[in-house]
C-alpha atoms as a printed R data frame, in Angstrom:
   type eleno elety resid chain resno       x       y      z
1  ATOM     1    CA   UNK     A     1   0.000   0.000  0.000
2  ATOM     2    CA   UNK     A     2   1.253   3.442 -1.015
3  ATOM     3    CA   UNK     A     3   2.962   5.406  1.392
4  ATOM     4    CA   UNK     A     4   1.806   3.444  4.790
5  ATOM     5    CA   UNK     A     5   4.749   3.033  7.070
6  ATOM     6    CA   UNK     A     6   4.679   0.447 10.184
7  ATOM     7    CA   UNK     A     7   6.387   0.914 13.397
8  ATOM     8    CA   UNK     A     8   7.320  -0.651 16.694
9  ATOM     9    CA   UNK     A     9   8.280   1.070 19.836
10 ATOM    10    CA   UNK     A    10  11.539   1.156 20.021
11 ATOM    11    CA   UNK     A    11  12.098   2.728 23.051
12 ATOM    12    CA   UNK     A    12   9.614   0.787 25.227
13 ATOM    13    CA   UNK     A    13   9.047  -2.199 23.885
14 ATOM    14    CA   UNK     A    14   5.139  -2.635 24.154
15 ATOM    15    CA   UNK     A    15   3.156  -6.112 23.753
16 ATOM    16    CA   UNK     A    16  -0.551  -6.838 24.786
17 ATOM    17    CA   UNK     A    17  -1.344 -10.516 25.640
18 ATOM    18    CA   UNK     A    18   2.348 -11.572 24.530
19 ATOM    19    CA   UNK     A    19   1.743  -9.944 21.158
20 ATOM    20    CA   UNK     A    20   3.886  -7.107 20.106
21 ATOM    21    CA   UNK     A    21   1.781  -3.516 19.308
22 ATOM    22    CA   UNK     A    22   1.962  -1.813 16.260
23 ATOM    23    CA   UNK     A    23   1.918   1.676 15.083
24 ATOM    24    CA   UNK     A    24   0.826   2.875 11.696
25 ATOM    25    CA   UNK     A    25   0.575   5.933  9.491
26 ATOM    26    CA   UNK     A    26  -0.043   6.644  6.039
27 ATOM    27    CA   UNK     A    27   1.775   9.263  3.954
28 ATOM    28    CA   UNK     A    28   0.484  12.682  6.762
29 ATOM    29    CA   UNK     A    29  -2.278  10.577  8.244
30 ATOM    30    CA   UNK     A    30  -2.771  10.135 11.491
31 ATOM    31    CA   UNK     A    31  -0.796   7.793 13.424
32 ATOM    32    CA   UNK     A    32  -2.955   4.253 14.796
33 ATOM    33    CA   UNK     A    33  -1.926   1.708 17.151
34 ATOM    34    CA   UNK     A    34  -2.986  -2.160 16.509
35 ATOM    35    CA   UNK     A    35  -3.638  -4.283 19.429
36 ATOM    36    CA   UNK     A    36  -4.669  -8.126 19.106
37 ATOM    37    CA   UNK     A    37  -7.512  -8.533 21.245
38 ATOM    38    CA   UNK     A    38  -7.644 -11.977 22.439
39 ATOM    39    CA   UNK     A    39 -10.715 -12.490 23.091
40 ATOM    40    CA   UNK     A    40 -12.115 -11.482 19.617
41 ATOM    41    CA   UNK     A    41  -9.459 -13.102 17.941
42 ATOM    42    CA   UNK     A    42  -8.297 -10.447 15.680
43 ATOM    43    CA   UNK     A    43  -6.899  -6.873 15.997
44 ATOM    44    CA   UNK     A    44  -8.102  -3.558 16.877
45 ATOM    45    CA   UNK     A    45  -7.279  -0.025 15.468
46 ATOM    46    CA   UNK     A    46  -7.362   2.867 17.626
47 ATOM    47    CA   UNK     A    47  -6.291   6.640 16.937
48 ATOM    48    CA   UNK     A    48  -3.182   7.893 18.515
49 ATOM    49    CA   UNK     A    49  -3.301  11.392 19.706
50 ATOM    50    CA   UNK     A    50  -0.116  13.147 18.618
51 ATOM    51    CA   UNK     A    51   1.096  14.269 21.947
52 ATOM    52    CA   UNK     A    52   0.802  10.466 23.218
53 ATOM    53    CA   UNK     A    53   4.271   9.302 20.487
54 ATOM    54    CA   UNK     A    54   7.605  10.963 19.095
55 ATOM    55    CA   UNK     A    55   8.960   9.601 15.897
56 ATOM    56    CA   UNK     A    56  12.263   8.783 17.954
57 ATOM    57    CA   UNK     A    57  10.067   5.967 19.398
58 ATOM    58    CA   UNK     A    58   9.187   4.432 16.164
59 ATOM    59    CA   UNK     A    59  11.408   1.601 14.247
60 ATOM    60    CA   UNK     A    60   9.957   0.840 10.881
61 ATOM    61    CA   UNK     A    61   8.930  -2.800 10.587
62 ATOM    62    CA   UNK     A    62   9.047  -4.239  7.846
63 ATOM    63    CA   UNK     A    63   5.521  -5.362  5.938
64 ATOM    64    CA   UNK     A    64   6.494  -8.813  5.814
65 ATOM    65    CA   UNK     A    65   7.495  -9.159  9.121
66 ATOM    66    CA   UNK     A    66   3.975  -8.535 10.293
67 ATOM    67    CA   UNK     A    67   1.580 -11.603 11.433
68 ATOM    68    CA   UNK     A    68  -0.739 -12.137  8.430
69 ATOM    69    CA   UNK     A    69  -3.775 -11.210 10.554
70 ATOM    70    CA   UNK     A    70  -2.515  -7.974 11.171
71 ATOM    71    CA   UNK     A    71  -1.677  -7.669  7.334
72 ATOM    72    CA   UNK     A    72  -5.613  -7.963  6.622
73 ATOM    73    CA   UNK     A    73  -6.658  -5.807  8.948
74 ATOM    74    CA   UNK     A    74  -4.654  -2.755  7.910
75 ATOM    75    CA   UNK     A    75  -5.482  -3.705  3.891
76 ATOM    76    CA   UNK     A    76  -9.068  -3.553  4.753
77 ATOM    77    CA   UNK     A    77  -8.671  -0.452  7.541
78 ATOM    78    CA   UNK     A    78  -6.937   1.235  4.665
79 ATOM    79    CA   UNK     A    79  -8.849   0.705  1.740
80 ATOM    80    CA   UNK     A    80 -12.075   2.014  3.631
C-alpha cells in the first residue's frame, strides 16, 4: 500500500497478551496503534493522539514481518 509506514516502539518495547503492538501511518495521516484482542481473535485499530508518540520511538517494521492477521486488517482499515 502506497505510502503506509509500520512501526514498533523502540524505546519501550510494548506487547498486549504476549503480542507485540503496532503503530501505523499513512503518507500525513494520522498515526494508529494495533492491538490483538484476544478475546475477539483479531486486531483492533485505535487513533493515537499526537502528543501520546515521538517519531524517535518508532522503528519501521518491515511489511512482511507482520503476522498475516494484522496484514488484513490494515489492507481492509486502509482501503475504507
Amino acid at each position: 500500500m502506497n505510502g503506509l509506514r509500520v512501526y514498533r516502539n523502540s524505546e519501550a518495547p510494548e506487547t498486549r497478551g504476549g503480542r507485540p503492538v503496532f503503530y501505523s501511518r499513512r503518507e500525513e495521516g494520522p498515526h494508529y496503534r494495533w492491538i490483538f484482542d484476544e478475546a475477539r481473535g483479531d486486531w483492533r485499530v485505535g487513533r493515537v493522539a499526537q502528543t501520546d508518540i515521538s517519531r524517535r520511538m518508532f522503528s519501521l517494521t518491515p511489511w512482511k514481518d507482520l503476522p498475516v492477521g494484522l496484514q488484513k486488517s490494515m489492507i481492509e482499515h486502509y482501503l475504507d
